[in-house]
N, C-alpha and C positions, 0 to 999 in steps of 0.2 A: 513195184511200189504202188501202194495204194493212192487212189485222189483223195486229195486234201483241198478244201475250197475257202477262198475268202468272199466275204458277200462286204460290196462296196454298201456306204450310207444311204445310196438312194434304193438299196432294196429292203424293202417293207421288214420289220423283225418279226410280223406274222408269217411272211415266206418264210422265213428262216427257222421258227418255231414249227410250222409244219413240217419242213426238211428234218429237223430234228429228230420227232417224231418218227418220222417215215426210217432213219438212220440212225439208231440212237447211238453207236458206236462208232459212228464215223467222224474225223476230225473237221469240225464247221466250224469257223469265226464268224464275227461280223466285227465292222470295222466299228470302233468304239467298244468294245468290248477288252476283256482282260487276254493279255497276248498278241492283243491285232492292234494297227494301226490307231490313233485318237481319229475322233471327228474331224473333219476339216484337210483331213492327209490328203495330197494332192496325187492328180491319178499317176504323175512319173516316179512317185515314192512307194505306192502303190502296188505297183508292176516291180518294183526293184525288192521292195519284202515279200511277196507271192516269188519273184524267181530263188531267192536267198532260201525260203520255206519250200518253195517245192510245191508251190499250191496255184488253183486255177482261180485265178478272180471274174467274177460273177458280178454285174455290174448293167446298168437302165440306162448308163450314159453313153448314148450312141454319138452325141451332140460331138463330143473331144476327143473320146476314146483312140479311135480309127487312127489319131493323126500321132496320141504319145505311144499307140500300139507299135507304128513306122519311126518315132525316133528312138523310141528303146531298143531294136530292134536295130536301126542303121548303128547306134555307139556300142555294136557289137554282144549284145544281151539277149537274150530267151527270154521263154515265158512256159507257164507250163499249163498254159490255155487260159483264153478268154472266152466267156460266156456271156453272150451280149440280151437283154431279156425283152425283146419284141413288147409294147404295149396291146393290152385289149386283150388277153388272155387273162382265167383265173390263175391263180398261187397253185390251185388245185394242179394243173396243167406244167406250170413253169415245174412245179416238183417234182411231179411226174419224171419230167427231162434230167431234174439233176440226181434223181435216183438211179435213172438208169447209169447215167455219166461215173457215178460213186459205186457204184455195185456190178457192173456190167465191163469196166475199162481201168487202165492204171495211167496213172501221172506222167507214164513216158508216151504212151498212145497220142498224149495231147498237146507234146513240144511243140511252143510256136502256130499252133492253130487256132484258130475263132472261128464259134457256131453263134447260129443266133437260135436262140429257145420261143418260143417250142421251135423245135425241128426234128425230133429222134422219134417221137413215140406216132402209135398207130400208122405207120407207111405214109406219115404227110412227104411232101416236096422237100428231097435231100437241099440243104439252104449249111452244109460244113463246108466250112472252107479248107482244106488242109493245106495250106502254105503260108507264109505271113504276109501279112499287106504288100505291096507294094510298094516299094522305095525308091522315092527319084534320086538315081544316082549321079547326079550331073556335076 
């Protein structure tokens, strides 16, 4: 099955327009867009339409992310990857990475795992996680 990606509101629609670009046949949303989520959709509704769709959300919020990644996760739900986007890198670069991601891997490759971008291209410092967070199970 191919990746299918959502791009949360805090990533640029200039990133997204390059991806475009770069992919023009592959399935991109962004959130506020027609089919995706409205503005303002909160990141555990988020995670629950990317699992429902089958798609990896792509998202700059590293701040909350990590913690509804571990409660979506502990009430028994997947994900079909998180893509976390490191600051201080160009669009040119984070593209790069979701090219590869979109052309190079499929939707199951990425059950339950988060990478942070850039980390795939040129031999940098493996930084994939393949497991899901951490859940205190107490």
């Amino acid at each position: 099955m191919e990746c299918r990606l959502l791009l949360d509101e805090c990533v640029p629609f200039a990133l997204s327009q390059g991806l475009r670009r770069q992919c023009p046949n592959r399935d991109i949303l962004q959130v506020g867009e027609p089919d995706a989520p409205t503005k303002g959709t909160l990141d555990p509704d988020l995670l629950l339409f990317c699992e429902a769709q089958k798609r990896m959300l792509v998202s700059g919020d590293r701040s909350t992310l990590h913690e509804h990644i571990n409660l979506h996760r502990a009430a028994g739900n997947n994900s079909y990857g998180v893509a976390l986007i490191s600051r201080g890198y160009t669009f040119a670069r984070i593209v790069e990475d979701l090219v590869l991601i979109l052309e190079c891997s499929s939707a199951d490759e990425w059950v339950n795992d988060l990478v942070y971008l850039p980390s795939l291209a040129r031999g940098s410092q493996a930084t994939v996680y393949a497991a899901p967070l951490s859940i205190n199970r107490s």
